[in-house]
C-alpha angles and dihedrals in degrees: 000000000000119000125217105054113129121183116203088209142170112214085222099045113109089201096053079042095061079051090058106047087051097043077056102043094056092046101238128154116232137154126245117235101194108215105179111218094204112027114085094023078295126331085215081067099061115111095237088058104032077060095058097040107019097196090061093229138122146285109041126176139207122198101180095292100347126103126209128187139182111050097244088048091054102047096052079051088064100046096050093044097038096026097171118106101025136232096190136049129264098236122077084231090046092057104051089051092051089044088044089051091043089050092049090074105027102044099025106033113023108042082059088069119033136143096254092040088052087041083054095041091054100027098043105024103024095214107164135260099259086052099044078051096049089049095062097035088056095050085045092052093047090049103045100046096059087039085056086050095047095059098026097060088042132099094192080068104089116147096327126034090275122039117298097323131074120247160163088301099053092045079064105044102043090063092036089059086040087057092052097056082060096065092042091252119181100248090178090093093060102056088158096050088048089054088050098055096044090055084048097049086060093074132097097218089047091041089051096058102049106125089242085068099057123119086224089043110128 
């Protein structure tokens, strides 16, 4: 276990979520710094915390004096500073295939719904809630089933989104599906990503990660 490490989190955040997960899988100790996203017109606004992570969003992470921003950024941090076990593969092809599914969610599906695009949406241009909803649902439709497409006519995709061990891919999916169930999305078309998930829920580093097992959950 390595002391030191300190998450900024939401218990809610998908992003703060995929830390989690790795933070887990590798079997370090951290502390959780609740910052609520919602409570007080947005915790991630306060001065204190818009000083440490100038973009005011989550996660953020401290490493003793070091601090990291941007959850895949993160997460390639850890594995180069805590390399065992391993979120990406040992091959150079392996690797981009793991990073390319990761992005896929990160950089292509999330950031189109997320919390401060829906408040814009609400707060500047006033579109109603059915079509904030379609919005997402349509960019999550769009996403997932590529992403369907990407591990199920693979043979790298074997119980997890890359071969028999968990990594930086799945610590994107799992939150990213958790997110969809939110939104009521119709999981039936992504069998595989559902299986996925399912294999990644057994585990004790995914399970403890889930946002209902957060210490701010409510």
């Amino acid at each position: 276990m390595e002391a030191g490490l300190t998450l900024y989190s939401y218990w809610r955040s998908s992003a703060a979520y995929r830390v989690r997960i790795g933070l887990n899988l590798k079997g370090l100790a951290y502390a959780v710094t609740p910052v609520h996203l919602v409570r007080d017109g947005g915790q991630q606004h306060a001065a204190d915390y818009a000083a440490l992570n100038p973009q005011e969003l989550v996660p953020t992470l401290r490493h003793g004096e070091r601090v990291l921003t941007q959850s895949l950024a993160i997460l390639e941090y850890l594995e180069e500073v805590f390399p065992e076990p391993a979120l990406l593969p040992a091959d150079a092809g392996g690797r981009a295939r793991v990073r390319a599914l990761a992005q896929q969610v990160a950089c292509d599906i999330h950031p189109l719904n997320n919390l401060r695009v829906m408040q814009f949406f609400d707060r500047e241009w006033n579109v109603p809630q059915p079509e904030r909803d379609e919005w997402t649902l349509h960019w999550m439709r769009k996403g997932f089933t590529a992403l369907e497409a990407m591990v199920a006519g693979s043979f790298d995709t074997g119980r997890y989104c890359h071969g028999a061990e968990p990594g930086l891919a799945d610590c994107c999916l799992v939150p990213q599906l958790y997110n969809a169930r939110r939104f009521h999305l119709d999981l039936a078309p992504y069998p595989t990503l559902q299986r996925i998930e399912a294999a990644c829920l057994a585990l004790p580093a995914f399970d403890a990660a889930r946002p209902e097992n957060q210490i701010d959950a409510v």
